[in-house]
C-alpha positions as CSV (number, residue, x, y, z in Angstrom):
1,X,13.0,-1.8,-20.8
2,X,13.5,-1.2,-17.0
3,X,10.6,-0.7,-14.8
4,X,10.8,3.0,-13.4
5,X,9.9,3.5,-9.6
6,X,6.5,4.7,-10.2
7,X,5.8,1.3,-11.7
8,X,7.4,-0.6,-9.2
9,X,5.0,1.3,-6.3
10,X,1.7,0.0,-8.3
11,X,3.2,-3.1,-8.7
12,X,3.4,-3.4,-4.4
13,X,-0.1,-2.4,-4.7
14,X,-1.3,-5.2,-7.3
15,X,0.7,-7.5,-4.9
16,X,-1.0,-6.3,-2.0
17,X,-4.5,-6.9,-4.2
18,X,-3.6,-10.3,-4.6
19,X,-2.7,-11.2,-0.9
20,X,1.4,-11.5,-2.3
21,X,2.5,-10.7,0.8
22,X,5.8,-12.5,0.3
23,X,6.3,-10.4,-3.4
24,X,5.9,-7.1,-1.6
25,X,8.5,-7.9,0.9
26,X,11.2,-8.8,-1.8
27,X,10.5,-5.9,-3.2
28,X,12.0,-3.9,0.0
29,X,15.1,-3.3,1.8
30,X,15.5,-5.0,4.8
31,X,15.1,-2.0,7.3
32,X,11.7,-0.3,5.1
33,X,9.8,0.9,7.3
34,X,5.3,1.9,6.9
35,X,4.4,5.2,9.0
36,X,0.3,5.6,8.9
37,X,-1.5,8.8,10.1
38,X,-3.4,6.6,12.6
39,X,-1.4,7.5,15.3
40,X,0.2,3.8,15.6
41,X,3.5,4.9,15.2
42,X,5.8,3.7,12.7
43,X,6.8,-0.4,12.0
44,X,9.0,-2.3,10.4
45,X,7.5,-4.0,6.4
46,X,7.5,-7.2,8.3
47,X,5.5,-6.4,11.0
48,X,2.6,-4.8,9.2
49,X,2.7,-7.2,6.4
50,X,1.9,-9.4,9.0
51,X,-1.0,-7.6,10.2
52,X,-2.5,-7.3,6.8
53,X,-2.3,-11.0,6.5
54,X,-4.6,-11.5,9.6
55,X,-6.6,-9.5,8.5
56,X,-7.4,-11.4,4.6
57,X,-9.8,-13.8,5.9
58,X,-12.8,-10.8,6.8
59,X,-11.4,-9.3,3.1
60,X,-13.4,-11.2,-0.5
61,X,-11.4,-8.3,-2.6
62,X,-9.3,-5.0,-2.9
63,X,-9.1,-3.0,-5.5
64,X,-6.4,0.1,-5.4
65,X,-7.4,3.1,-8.0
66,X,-4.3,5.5,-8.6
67,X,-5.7,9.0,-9.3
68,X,-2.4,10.6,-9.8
69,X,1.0,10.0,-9.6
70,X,4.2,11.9,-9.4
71,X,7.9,10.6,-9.2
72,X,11.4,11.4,-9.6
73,X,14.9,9.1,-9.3
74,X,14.0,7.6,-6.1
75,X,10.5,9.1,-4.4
76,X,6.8,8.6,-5.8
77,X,4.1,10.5,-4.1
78,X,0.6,9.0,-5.3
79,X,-3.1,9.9,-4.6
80,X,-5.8,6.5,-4.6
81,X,-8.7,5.0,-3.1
82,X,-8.5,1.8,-2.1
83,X,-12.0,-0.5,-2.5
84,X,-12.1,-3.1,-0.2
85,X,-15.0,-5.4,0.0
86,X,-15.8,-7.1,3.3
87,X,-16.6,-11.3,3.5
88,X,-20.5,-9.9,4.1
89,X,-20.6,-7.8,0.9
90,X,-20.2,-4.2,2.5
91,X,-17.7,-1.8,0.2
92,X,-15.6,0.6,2.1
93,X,-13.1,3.0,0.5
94,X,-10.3,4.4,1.8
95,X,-9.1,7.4,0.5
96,X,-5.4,7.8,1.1
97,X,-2.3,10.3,-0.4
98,X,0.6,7.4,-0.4
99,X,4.4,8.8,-0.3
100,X,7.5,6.0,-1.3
101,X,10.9,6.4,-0.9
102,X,13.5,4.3,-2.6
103,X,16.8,2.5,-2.2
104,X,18.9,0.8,-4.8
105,X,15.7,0.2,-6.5
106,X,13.8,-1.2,-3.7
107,X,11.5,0.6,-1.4
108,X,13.0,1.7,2.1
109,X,9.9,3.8,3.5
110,X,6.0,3.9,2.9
111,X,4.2,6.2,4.3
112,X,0.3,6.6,3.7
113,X,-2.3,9.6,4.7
114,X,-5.6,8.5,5.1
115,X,-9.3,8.6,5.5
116,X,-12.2,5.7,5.4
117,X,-15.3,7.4,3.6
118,X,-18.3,5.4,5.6
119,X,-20.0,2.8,3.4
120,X,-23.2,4.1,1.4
121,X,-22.1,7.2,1.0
């Protein structure tokens, strides 16, 4: 059976989870592009993939929880918190509303809405 889109956008997440940088790339167009709500602008997969991977070392584990998910032939709009735990034990979640768009079955635009709750709260 064929893995429908919503599928395929938790599967970029497990990847991400697991540091498979490379496996989330292959799974985009060549142009995808990541917009963030941090006022950064948008980038090109490539170029924040590569920021994420600087970033592994200060990371023991993430953990994305989908709340909700809704899709049709070629969109998925998904609500999640993602659980990241720092090298020195502290947990941080991130609280985020993640829109995907897809082409010819591979994902052409990410965009993400979100908000870091403060740890210990």
């Amino acid at each position: 059976m064929a893995e429908n889109i919503g599928e395929k956008a938790v599967r970029c997440l497990r990847l991400l989870e697991s540091y498979d940088f490379t496996g989330v790339q292959e799974m985009c167009t060549e142009t995808a592009t990541v917009w963030h709500n941090d006022g950064s602008g948008e980038q090109l997969m490539g170029e924040k993939l590569e920021q994420l991977r600087l970033l592994v070392g200060g990371v023991r584990s993430l953990r994305y929880e989908i709340i909700r998910q809704f899709f049709d032939s070629d969109e998925v709009l998904q609500q999640q918190v993602l659980r990241a735990i720092t090298a020195d034990g502290t947990v941080n979640e991130i609280h985020a509303t993640m829109y995907f768009r897809f082409d010819g079955g591979l994902i052409d635009r990410i965009e993400e809405y979100s908000y870091a709750v403060p740890a210990g709260r």
